[in-house]
C-alpha positions in Angstrom: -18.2 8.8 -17.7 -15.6 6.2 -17.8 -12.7 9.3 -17.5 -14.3 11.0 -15.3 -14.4 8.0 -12.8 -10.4 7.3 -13.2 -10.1 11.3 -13.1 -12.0 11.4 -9.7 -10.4 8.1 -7.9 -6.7 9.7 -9.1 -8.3 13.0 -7.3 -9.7 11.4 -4.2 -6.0 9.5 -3.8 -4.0 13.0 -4.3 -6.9 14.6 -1.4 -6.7 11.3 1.0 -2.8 11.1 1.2 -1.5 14.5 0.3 -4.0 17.1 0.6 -5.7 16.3 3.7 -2.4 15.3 5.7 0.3 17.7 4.5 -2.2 21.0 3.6 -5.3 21.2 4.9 -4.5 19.8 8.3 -2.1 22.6 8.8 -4.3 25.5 7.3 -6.7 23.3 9.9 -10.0 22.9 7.2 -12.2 20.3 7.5 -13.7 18.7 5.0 -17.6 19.7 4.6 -20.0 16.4 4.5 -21.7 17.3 0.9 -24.2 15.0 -1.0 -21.9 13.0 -3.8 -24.5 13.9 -6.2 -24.1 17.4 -5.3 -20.2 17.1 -5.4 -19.9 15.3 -8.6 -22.1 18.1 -10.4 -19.8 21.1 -9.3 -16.9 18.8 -10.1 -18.2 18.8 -13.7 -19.8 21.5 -14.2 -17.7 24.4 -12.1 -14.3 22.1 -11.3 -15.0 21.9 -7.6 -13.6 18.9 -6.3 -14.1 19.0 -2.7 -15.7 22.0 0.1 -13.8 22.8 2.8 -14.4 24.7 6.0 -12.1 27.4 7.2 
């Protein structure tokens, strides 16, 4: 699990400062409160990192 924690903090940084700001704020998503259980298992299993709304 030890990748998959630096993989996610590296992903959540990239979201935070660059996603959020520069893309999504102009496409204007929101970012969906999901269960970080929930969000961790798609991660894995489907390579879902966050849900958005449109």
């Amino acid at each position: 699990m030890t990748y998959y924690n630096e993989d996610r903090s590296f992903t959540n940084f990239v979201h935070r400062n660059l996603a959020l700001p520069i893309i999504y704020q102009k496409l204007d998503w929101v970012e969906q409160n999901t269960d970080p259980i929930y969000l961790q298992q798609i991660d894995i299993d489907n390579g879902i990192d966050y849900i958005m709304l449109d």
